[in-house]
Each structure stands twice: as C-alpha cells, then as structure tokens.
N, C-alpha and C positions, 0 to 999 in steps of 0.2 A: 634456465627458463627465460623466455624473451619479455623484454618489458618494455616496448615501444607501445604509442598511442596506434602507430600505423601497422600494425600486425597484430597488437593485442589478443595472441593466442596464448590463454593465461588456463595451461591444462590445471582441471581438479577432479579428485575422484572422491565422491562419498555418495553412499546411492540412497534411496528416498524412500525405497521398501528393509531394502537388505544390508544390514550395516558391512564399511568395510574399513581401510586402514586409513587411521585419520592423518596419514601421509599419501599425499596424491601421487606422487612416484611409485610408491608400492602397491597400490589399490590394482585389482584388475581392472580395464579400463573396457570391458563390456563389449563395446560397439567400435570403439577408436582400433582397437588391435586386430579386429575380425579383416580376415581376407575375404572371407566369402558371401557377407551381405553386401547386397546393392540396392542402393535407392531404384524405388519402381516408381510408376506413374499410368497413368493412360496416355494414349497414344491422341487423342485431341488436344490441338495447340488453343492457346486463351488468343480471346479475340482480337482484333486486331482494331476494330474502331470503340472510344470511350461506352455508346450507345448499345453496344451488343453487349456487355457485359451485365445490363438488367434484364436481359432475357431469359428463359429458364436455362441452366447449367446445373444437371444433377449429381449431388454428392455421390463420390464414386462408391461400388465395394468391390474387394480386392479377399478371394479366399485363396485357402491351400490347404489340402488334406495332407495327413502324415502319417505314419504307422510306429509304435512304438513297443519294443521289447520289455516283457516281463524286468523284477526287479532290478529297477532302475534307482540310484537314491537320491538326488533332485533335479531340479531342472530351475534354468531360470530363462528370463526372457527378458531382453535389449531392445527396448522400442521407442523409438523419436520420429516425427516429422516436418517438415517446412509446409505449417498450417499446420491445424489440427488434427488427430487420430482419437479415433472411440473403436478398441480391439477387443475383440468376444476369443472364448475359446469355447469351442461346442456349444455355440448360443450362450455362452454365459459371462457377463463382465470381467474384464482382465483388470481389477483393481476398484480403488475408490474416484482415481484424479479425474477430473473433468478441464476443461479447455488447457488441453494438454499435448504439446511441451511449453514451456513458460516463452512467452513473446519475449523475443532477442529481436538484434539485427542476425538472419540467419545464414549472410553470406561471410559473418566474422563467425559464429558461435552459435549451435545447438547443444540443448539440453535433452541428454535423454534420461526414460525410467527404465530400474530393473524392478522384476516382479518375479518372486518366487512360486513356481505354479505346479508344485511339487504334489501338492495334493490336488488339482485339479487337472491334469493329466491324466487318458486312464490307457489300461494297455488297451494295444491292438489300433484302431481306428482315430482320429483325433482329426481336427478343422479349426482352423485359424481363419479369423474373420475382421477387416477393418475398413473401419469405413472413414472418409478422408474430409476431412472443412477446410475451407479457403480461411480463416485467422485473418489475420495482419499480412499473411503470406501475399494472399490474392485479395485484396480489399477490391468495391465497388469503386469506380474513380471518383466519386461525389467532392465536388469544392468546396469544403468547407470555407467559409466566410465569401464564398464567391471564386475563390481564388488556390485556395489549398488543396491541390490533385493528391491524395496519398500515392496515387498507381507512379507518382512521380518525385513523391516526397521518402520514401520509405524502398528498402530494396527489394521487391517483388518476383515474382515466377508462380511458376504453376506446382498446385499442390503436388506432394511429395514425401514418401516415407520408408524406410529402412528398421530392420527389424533382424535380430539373430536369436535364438531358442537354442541351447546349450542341457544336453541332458548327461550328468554325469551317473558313471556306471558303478558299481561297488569294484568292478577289477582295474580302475584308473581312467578307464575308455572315455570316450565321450564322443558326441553323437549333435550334429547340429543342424537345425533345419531354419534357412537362411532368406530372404527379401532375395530373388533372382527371375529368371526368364521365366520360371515355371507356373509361378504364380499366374489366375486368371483376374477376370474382373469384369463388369456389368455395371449399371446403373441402377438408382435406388430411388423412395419413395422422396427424398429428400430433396426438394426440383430447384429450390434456391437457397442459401444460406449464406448472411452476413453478417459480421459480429459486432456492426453499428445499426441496423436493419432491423433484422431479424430473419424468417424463415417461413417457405411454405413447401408445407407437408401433405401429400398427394397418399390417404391409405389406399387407393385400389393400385398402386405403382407398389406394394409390399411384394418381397421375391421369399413367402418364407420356406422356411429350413436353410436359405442361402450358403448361412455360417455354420450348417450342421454337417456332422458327415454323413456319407449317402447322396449327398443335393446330386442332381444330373448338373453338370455345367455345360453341356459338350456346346450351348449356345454363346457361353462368355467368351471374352476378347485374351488374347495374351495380351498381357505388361510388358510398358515400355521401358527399359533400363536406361536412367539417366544418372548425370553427373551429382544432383545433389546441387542446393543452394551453394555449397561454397566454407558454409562455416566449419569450426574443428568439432568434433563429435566430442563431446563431454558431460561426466555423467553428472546427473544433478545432485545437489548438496542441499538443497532449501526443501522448505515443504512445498506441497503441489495444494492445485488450488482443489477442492470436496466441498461438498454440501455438507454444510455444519449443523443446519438447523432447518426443517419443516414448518411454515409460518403456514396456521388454520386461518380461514378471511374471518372478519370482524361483522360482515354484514353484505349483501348483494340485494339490489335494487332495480327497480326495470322504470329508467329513466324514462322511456319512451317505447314502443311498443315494436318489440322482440329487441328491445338495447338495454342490456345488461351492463350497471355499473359493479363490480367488485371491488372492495374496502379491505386489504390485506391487515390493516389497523398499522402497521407499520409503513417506512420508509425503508428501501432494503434492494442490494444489487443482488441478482442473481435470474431464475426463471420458475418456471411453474409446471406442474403436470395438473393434467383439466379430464376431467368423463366427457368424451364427446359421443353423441350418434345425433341422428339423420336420416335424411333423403341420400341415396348413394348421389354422386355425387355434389351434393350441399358445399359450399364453403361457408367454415365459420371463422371470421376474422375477431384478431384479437388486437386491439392497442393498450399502450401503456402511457400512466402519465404519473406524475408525482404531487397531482393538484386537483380538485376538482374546481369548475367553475358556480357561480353563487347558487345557480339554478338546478347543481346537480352533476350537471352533465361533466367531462373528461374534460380536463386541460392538461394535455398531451405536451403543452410551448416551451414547458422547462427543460425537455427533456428532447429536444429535436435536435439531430443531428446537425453538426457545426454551423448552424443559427441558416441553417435552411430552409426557409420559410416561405417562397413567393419562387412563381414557374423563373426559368430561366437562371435562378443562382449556383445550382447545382452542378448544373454542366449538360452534356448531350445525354438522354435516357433517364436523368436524374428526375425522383418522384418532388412536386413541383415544394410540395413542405415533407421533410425526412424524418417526419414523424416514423414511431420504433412498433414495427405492425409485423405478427407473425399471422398466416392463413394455414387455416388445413380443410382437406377436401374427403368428405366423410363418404365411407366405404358402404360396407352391408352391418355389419355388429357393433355394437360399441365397445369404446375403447379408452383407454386410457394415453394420452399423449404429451408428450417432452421432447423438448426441442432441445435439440443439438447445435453446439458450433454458434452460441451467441448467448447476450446476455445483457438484461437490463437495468436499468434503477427505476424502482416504480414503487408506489403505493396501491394506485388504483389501476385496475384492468377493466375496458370497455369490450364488452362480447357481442357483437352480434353474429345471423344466420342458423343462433340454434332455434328447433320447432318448439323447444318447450322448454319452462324457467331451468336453470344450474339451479342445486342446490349447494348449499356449503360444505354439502361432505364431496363433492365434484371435484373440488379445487383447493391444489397447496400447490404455498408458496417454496421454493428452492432457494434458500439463503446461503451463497457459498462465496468463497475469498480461499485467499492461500492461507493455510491451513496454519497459521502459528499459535505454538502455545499461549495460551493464556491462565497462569500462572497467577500473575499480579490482580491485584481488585481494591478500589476501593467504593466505599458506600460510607452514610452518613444518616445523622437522626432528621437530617432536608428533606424532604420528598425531591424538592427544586434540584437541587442540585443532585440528587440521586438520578432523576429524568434528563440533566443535562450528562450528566457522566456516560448515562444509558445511550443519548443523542450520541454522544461525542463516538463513544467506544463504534458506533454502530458505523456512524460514517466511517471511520477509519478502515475499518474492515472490508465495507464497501464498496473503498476505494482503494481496494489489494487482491488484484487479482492478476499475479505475477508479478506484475508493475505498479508501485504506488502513486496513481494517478490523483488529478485534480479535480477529473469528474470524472467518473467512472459511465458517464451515460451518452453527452454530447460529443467529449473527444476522446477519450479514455489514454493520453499520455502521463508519461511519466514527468511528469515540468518539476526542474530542480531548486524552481523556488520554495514552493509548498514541503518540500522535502526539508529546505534546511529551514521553515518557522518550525514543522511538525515531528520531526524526528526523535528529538527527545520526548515530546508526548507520547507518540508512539513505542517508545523504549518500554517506558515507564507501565504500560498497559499491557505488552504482548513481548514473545521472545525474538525481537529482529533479527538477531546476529546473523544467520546464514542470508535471509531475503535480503539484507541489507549489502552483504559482501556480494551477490548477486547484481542488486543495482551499483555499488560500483563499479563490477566487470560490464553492466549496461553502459556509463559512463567512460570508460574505457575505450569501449567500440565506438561510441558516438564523437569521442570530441577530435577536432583537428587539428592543425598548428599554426592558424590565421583568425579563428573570426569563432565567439564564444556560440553557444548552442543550446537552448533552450530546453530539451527533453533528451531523457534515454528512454530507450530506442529513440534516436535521431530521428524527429519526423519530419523535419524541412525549416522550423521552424528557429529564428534567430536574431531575434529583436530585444531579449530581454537582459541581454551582458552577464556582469559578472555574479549579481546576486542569485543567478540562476545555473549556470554550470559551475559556478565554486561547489554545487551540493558534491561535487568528484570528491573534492576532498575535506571539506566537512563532514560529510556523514565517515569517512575513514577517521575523521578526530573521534566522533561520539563511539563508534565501535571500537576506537583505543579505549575511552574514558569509560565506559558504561561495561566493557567486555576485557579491558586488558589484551583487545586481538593488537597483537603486536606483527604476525606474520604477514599481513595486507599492509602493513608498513612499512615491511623491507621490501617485499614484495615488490612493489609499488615507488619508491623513494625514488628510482630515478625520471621516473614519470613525472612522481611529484615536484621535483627539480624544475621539469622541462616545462612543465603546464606556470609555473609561477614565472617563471621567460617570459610565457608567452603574457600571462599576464602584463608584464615589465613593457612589453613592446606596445601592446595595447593602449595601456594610459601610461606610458612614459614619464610623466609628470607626478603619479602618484594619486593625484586625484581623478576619480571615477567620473565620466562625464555623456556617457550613454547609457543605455538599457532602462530597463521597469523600476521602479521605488517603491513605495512602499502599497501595492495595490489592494484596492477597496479602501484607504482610507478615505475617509469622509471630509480631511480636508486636504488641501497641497503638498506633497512630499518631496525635495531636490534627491536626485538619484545621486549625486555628489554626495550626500550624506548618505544614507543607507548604501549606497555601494561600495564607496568607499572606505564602508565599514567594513562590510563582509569581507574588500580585500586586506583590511587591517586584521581581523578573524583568520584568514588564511594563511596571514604572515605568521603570526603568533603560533599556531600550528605547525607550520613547517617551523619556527624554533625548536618545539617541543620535538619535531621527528629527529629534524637534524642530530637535536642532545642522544636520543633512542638508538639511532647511528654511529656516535660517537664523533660528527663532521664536524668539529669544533668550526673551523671555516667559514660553513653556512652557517651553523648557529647563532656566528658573529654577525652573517650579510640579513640574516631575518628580522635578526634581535633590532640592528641599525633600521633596518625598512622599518619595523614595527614603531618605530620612537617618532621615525620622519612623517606617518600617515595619520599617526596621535597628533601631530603636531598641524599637520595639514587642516584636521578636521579639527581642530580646538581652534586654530584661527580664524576659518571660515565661519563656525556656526556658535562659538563661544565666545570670542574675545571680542567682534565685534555684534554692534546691534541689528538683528536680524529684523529688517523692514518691510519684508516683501510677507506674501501671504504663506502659511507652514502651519503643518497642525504641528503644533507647539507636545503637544502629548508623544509625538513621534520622535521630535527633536529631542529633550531634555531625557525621553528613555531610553534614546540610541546613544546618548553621551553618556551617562550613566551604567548602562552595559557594556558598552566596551571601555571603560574606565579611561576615557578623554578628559574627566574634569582632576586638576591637582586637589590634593589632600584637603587646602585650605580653602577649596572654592566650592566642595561634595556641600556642604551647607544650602549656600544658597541655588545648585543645582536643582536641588531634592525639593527646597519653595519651590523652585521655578515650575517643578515637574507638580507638585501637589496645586498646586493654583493651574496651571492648562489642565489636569484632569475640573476641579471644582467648576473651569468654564466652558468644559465638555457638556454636549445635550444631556439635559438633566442629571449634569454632575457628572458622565461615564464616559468610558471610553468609546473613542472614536477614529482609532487607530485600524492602519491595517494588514497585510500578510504578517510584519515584522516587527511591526512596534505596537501589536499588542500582545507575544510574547514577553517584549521587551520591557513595555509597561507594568503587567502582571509583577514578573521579576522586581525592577528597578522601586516600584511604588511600596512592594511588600517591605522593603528595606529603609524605605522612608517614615512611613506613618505606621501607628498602632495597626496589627492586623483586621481589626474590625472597621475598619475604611474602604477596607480592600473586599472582604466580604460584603458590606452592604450592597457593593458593586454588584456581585458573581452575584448575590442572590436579587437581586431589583429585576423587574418582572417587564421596567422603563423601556425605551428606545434609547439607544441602541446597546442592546444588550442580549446574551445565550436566555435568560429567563423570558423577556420579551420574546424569541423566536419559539418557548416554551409554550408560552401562552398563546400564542398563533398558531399551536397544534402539529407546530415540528418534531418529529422523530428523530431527524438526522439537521446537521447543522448546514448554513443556508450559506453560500457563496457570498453575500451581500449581508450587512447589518439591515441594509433596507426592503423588507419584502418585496419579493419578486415571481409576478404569475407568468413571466413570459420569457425573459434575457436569461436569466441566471437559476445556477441549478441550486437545487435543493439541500445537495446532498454533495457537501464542500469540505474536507479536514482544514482548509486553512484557520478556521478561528478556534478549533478544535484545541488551541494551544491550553487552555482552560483547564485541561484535565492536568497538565504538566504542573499547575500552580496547586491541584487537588496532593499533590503526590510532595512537592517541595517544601508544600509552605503548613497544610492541615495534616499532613503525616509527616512533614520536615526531613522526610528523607534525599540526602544529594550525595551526590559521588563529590570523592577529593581528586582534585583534577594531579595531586602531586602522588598520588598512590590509586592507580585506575583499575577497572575492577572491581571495587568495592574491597581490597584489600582492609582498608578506611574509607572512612565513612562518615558524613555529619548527620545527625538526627535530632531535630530543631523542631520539632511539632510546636503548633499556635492554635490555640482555644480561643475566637473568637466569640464575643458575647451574641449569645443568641440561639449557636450552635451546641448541643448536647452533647454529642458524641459522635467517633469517627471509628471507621474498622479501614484498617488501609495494609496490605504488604506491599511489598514489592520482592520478583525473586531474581536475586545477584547470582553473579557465579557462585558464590560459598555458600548459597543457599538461603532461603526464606527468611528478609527482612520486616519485621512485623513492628507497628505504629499506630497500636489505637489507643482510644482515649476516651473517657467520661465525664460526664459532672457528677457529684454524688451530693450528699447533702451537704449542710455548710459550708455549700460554696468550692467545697474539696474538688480535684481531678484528679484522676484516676489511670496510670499511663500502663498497658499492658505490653512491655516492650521483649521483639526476639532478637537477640545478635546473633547472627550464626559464626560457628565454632571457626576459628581461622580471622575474623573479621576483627575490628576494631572501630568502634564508633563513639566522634566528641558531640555528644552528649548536649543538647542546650535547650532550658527547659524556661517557659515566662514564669516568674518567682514575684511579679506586682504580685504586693498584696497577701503576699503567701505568709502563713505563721507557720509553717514547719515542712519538711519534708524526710517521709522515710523511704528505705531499697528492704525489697526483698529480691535475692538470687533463688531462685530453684523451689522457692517455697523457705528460703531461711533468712535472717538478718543477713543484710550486707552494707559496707562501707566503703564505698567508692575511694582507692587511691589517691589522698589530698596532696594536690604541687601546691607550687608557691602562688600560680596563678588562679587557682582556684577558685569561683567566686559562686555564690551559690546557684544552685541549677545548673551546671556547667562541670562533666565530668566526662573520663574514660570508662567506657563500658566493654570488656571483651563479653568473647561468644557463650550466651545462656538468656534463661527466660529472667526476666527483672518484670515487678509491681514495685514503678514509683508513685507514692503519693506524695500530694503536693496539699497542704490542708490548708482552708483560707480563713 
C-alpha cells in the first residue's frame, strides 16, 4: 500500500449502506474494479471568462432506461461524482445521502456509495435518473476576502459522474448496466446552483416523467465520456451527510409589506422545503441570515460569503455583497420546493414575492450534517448549561458536513486549527472514528513537502503554520487514544516520519516563529508559544507511535526533541520575566498543559494561572482557539471545582452563558458579539462541552491503555449543581457517570463500567462521613492496595451505586 504525501492513494473498502469486509484488500471494491463504467458528462465546456460563470448554467439530468429479467436475487448500485449527484430510480430517491460524495480533493480521491436496490427494482422496465451539482467541484470564482479565487485555489473541472448497477442472478450470472456512451441527457429546472450562494429554481423549466420509464427522450443530447477528475475510486467508510431533524418555524412576521421575516427558533446548517404558488411566472426570493437587525428586519452580514460585502471585492460577475439568496420562479399549481446542491446556516429566512402571507405549516427547516452516531449525552439539573450543551452540540454538527469546518456558512473549510482545540469535544459527544480517519486521508492529500497548509481539502490558503496542519497527526493521536485505531498508525508512520522533517526544516531551531496563535484571544498571544507547543504535542506523539512500531531509534530522536522544546519553551516564557503584553491566562495554561513547568515550580504555575484568570473581565476567561481548552483543563486541576463552574455557569462577558443570554443557539466565533464580521455558528469555544464530560462526569481515557481498555472516572460535585446524567460510549461499550444530591448532604453516584474495561475510580471525600458500593444491586468491597485512600478505587466492568454520605 503506498504511503507517500505525493500519491496518497490510500485504497479502503467499507461501504455506507451495505456492510462489507473490515479488510480493504478483501472487500469488493465496487466501482475501482469495474471495466465497464465510464465517467459521463455533457458535452458543454465551463466558461472560460470569471463573468460568465454567474450566468444561468442549468443543472444537467442524465437518464437510462433498462430492462430486467424475472427472479433476480439482488442488485446493488456504485455511484460517485466529481460535484454533486441526486440519483432516482423510477422517480424515486436512491437513498437517504444528500450533498453527496463527501468533498475530497477529487483529483487525489473520490468517495463513492453502494445502495442495495434490491427491492426497488422491478421486472421488466426500469429508469435511472441523476441529476448533477457543481459542489466544490465547480465553485463560482467569487474572491473571497478580495483575493481568494476558489476556481484557483481548489482543483476544479466540470461536473461529472460514474455509476455501475450489478444485478446478481440466483445461477451465479450477473448482469450490469454501466455510466457509458448510451446514456442521454437534457437540462433541468435547476438554472443555477452554488453551494456558497445558493439556487434558482425555474418550475415551468420541469421535464416531468423525465426519470420515468416511458419518457420520450428522442430530443436529449447523448453523453460526453470523459476521463474523470483524476482521483482513485474508493468506497466510502464514514457516514454520508441526511437530514437528521425537521425544524417547525417559531413565528413568521411581515416586516414590511409582502416581506416576510421567518424565525426557525433555532440556529442550524442545512436547508428548507417552503409551499410556494403564484403568478406563473412570479419570483419569490428567499435570504438567509443568522441575526435580525433591532427593527426586525434580516441581518443576512454574519453570514456573507468570504466577507463580500461592497461591488468590486468579488471579482468579474460577482453579486456586489454575497449574501446566501436562493430564487424560484413559480409555475401554474402549487408546490412544495427544496433546493439541491447547497446549504446554509441560518436562523431567520426573509421571503419576499409571495401574493399572500406563508403560514407556518408552509415551511420546515432541513437540519442535516454527516450522519454520526450520537451515542454519548450529557445533561444536568442547569438549565444554563443544559442550553449551552444544546448550543455546543448543535454547532458542532453544523459544522460537519463531510468536512469539519470552521464556518460552515462564509467559507465552509476544513482549518486544522479548530480541529485540534475541538476534537476531543467532538469525540466526547459523537462517534468520530470513521469522519475523523476520513479527514486524515483529507490531510493526506492536502499537505506538501515545503510550506504548512492551512485546511483539508487544500483551499489555497497558508498562513496559519504549524498549529494548523499538525491537525494530520493529532487528530491520528486522539483516534489512537479515544479508539485504540492502531492501523492508521502503521499505516501512516512513514508519512508521519517525513511530515516531522519537514517540520525540522521549517523551524530548524525548534522554536516555532510563524503562523496564527492563539486566535480570538482577547489579549496578545506569541505564536512562539502556542506553536511551539503544538510542535512539542507532535513530538511526544511520534514517541508514543515510534514505541507502537517498535523503532526504538526514533523513539530515542522524539523523546530528545521532546526535552529540547520543554526546554525551549520553559526558557522563553517561564524562567524569565515575561514584559511585553500576553494574555497571561494563555501563557500559564499552555505551560501547564503540556507539562513545561518542573515538579517544584507546578505550585507557583497554578497561582500564576489562578490570578490571570481572577484579572480576567469579570473574573473569566479570555482566552482563545487553544487556551481556552487549555485553561478549562489546567485550572480544573488547580482550584476547588466550584471556581471553575462559577465560570461555565456566569451569564458575564466573556462567557458561553453570556452568548446565552444574547439568545444564541449555536456558539459565536468571537466572545464578543458580532452582527456583522464573525459567524454565529463557530465550534471553536465549543471546547466546554469536553470540560462537561471530563471534569462533571470525570470520565478520561488512560493515554497508557487507549481505547478505554482503562479508564479514569473522577466526577466533581460542584456546589450549586444538583445533579448530572452523563455517558459516554467507548469501544467496550456504555460508560455511564451520573450523580446526585440527596438529603444530608449525601451524593449519590450511579456508575456503569463496561465488561472488558477497568476504571480508577476517584471520588471528592471533603467532608464525607462514609461511603458505601453496591455491585449489581449486592454489597461490594472495592479491592484495598496499599495505596488506597479513600474515594480512590478499581472498579471492573458492572453497574455500582456509590454513596458518598456527608
């Protein structure tokens, strides 16, 4: 198997409908083995000046009739494209996935789905139907920030897709009907579509029955057969992105006359289906925003495309502010209508052009992200922090739509900083494992062997160093630590050899002295520190892999780096006195986390860090992408847990309770409200939930037994708080950590170990006048060592009530 950055053809086979061998060498591989599908296309080439590419370009459709014999015993279907596909069979949806294949770079890697269509096949007659979106594939050239061309940034072509149907026989046979010359194709109602934009939808341009069998076609075009993006065909392993949830509006308003404001009540990425009629040809234009302004009206600024806001920033064609606006042009009947091929973050929807009010039963909201379990939960007797949980969870989801982006609305990349503050929170809440080995293979493709790189999918951009593409192999530590995936390890190792070179040539010296630091902190951060952490993080990882290898060699050249960049950064930011301006909250929790200060110096570290938070705005933290993971962590460990909570639950500036009380849904890019720059709808402070999970359900992985083989379970009863319900689910299955108060003062701990597992135990005993175990519903007495001390015990796998009596 090749494991170059510069080829990165990293074949896997596990498919997304139909389970197959959890060895990619043995799996059939669908589409990669097929002789006989060929990528088709239409026969018009894309524009050739920036300006023509805002003109209407209609979504193609692409049928084929087929004929099929009596009992048959299944069939399955192979379908991918470079951009998007939406495939019917007899008019009727080929699955649940939507903006589907997951955004790669598609001249390294496509993802394809199989669908078993076994019972939707019928004899005799049959129609294949898809219709084709320009994705990421064929972006609009729009510059973001004045200057950012995608059509130049990102590898591009014209839409494109391949498709093979495999029907097997009960005497062996099989029978295939394949993406080739035969296929036709037409144009569709769908006259532009862009998945920063949005779309306008033309119903008197409907061809129906198109995708039926029977349609006459003898007017469509034959298909062009082309070479294909370029990437390897591989079948997908992760979940696809679905519509999860149906969100009813909260309220609809006619700000101004025939201007309809809609109140989804939430914050939330996805799209909508709306009742429209009319005037035949009537347009009714729809925008979206995440804000309203005082008066009412739509503040659409949070959510404008790469801060396009004034004629000329755009580029040639570009709409003068890129505000997120889909139109439709209404027919004879009414109808109900969903847009394809894009996707927003919005709260509020502004309607105009209808002749008379929507009502609420008109319009629902389409809440959809890639599909990961969610498993894990916690909640508490807070309302506060049950609403921020709620925030947190939502943005995260949000902002997972194949790709774990940073805004899922303005620019929708994947940026590898927000990846390594947020990924443990994310662990903690949802089942990453497969999305996450996914964006490594994005990472993969993206990085090169000169100059660091800022997002996967590669979108040009490259400014932010090492704290941002280290996510390549951080997030490979956390899917060791949290999953025990060991095979993206070996996998991978010699990659990860080459990538820490390159590191090595980069800052030669060991200290980190370009890229982004600690961003949105509220005060000064040196990238010297925060970077040079991350590469100290890196180093200590490759220890840990090298040992996993057995390269005793490297383990020695890591272990050495790792001592020299402790040593780096404890002289620069520890030993002497630090004069110049630093939010002192970033400093003292970024030493403290990566355990820079010596044993006998942790003392006056932990003042150091408890006094910058106390002269933090009103007491809180004011840290940002990285040291306010780091702070959460480092401070819980310093002071009584009820310090830490007054924090989480303070309602202050700058704080998650504050962006509460401002009537946030989802968590806000900025500690400091913003109607205009910054989005709404941000995972980076998101890290919050990860402190819910560590520190009020105390459950952590042992970084020396990954996977949760062991396990520490440390729950904290802050004064104030009642009680908690919190799991989390491990490979061994459903770790459970809730807790109560009951009278006199008692807590109440309803603990689950799963069978296989081993968890130390560590329970707050202030004040305590006894504690007993129940195992299973019977007396139990916790195995006494020598080390013993009370609250502090081995728990194997079964249900335990410890009380704790005060």
């Amino acid at each position: 198997m090749t494991k170059t950055f510069k080829i990165g053809f990293l074949l896997l086979a596990c498919v997304v409908f139909v389970s197959c061998s959890e060895n990619p060498k043995q799996a059939d591989c669908g589409l990669c083995e097929s002789v006989g599908a060929k990528w088709i296309q239409v026969e018009k080439e894309l524009p050739t000046e920036d300006s023509l590419f805002y003109l209407p370009n209609p979504a193609p459709l692409f049928r084929k009739e087929f004929g099929v014999e009596s009992h048959f015993d299944s069939a399955k279907l192979f379908i991918t494209a470079a951009g998007y596909y939406k495939a019917t069979l007899n008019g009727e949806a080929i699955g649940k996935n939507i903006l589907d294949p997951a955004w790669t770079d598609y001249t390294k890697r496509v993802y394809y789905a199989e669908y078993d269509l076994s019972a939707q096949i019928q004899e005799g007659t049959n129609c294949f139907g898809v219709s084709l979106g320009n994705g990421f594939y064929n972006p609009l050239p729009m510059r973001k920030w004045g200057r950012r061309n995608p059509r130049e940034d990102l590898n591009v072509g014209k839409p494109t897709f391949i498709a093979r149907l495999v029907l097997y026989y009960p005497n062996g046979k099989t029978k295939e009907i394949s993406t080739d010359e035969s296929w036709k194709y037409s144009y569709g109602p769908l006259i532009k579509n862009s998945v920063y934009l949005g779309v306008l939808y033309d119903k008197g341009m409907e061809i129906p029955g198109w995708d039926r069998p029977g349609f006459n076609d003898t007017g469509w075009k034959s298909v062009q057969v082309g070479k294909g993006p370029g990437g390897q065909l591989q079948a997908a392993f992760f979940p696809a992105v679905q519509v999860t949830e149906e969100i009813r509006p909260k309220s609809i308003h006619e700000i101004e006359k025939d201007v309809y404001i809609v109140d989804m009540g939430v914050n939330f990425t996805g799209t909508y289906k709306i009742r429209l009629a009319g005037n035949v040809g009537d347009t009714v234009t729809l925008r979206f925003g995440e804000r309203l302004y005082e008066d009412g009206t739509l503040n659409p600024m949070t959510t404008v495309v790469g801060q396009i806001k004034a004629p000329g920033i755009g580029g040639p064609g570009s709409p003068a502010i890129a505000w997120q606006t889909s139109s439709y042009v209404v027919d004879t009947e009414p109808t109900w209508f969903s847009p394809d091929f894009t996707y927003h973050t919005f709260r509020y929807m502004e309607i105009t052009g209808l002749q008379k009010p929507p009502l609420l039963t008109d319009i629902t909201g389409l809440y959809f992200h890639t599909n990961v379990e969610r498993e894990s939960h916690f909640t508490s007797s807070n309302s506060l922090l049950n609403q921020i949980q709620d925030a947190t969870t939502r943005t995260f989801l949000s902002n997972l739509i194949s790709v774990q982006s940073d805004c899922a609305v303005r620019e929708k990349f994947g940026y590898g900083g927000d990846l390594n503050a947020t990924a443990e929170s994310f662990i903690y809440n949802f089942d990453m494992r497969d999305i996450y080995r996914k964006t490594v293979y994005d990472w993969v493709d993206a990085i090169n062997d000169s100059i660091f790189v800022d997002t996967a999918p590669f979108a040009g951009i490259k400014y932010c160093g090492i704290s941002w593409e280290s996510a390549y192999l951080i997030t490979q530590y956390y899917l060791y630590l949290y999953y025990d995936e060991t095979d993206l390890v070996h996998e991978l190792y010699e990659d990860n050899l080459a990538w820490m070179d390159k590191v090595a040539r980069i800052h030669p010296e060991g200290m980190v002295d370009s890229g982004l630091s600690d961003h949105e902190s509220l005060e000064p951060v040196p990238v010297q520190l925060t970077g040079t952490a991350h590469y100290l993080q890196c180093a200590e990882i490759m220890e840990t892999f090298a040992s996993l290898k057995g390269d005793t060699k490297n383990q020695q050249r890591f272990a050495e780096l790792s001592e020299k960049l402790r040593a780096i950064i404890k002289a620069e930011f520890w030993d002497k006195p630090v004069t110049e301006r630093i939010n002192r909250q970033t400093l003292f929790s970024t030493l403290l986390f990566h355990r820079i200060i010596p044993e006998d110096e942790l003392g006056a570290a932990r003042d150091s860090l408890v006094q910058a938070v106390k002269n933090g705005p009103s007491g809180q933290f004011n840290t940002g992408i990285f040291g306010t993971k780091y702070v959460l962590e480092t401070l819980s460990e310093s002071v009584p847990i009820d310090q830490v909570y007054a924090i989480v639950n303070s309602t202050k500036f700058p704080g998650w309770g504050h962006m509460i009380s401002r009537g946030a849904t989802t968590i806000w890019e900025t500690w400091q409200e913003s109607d205009n720059v910054f989005t709404n709808c941000h995972p980076m402070f998101g890290t919050v939930t990860e402190w819910y999970y560590r520190w009020l359900g105390g459950i952590r992985p042992d970084p020396k037994q990954p996977g949760f083989k062991a396990f520490v379970l440390a729950p904290r009863t802050p004064t104030g708080l009642d009680s908690i319900s919190c799991s989390y689910r491990s490979p061994y299955g459903d770790i459970v950590s809730n807790w109560r108060r009951e009278s006199g003062n008692s807590v109440v701990y309803d603990l689950i170990i799963p069978v296989g597992s081993v968890a130390s135990v560590s329970l707050d005993m202030k004040a305590a006048q006894g504690l007993s175990i129940t195992k299973d519903g019977k007396a139990f007495q916790p195995p006494v060592t020598d080390a013993s001390t009370p609250g502090e015990f081995k728990l194997e796998g079964g249900n335990y009530k410890v009380v704790v009596s005060g």
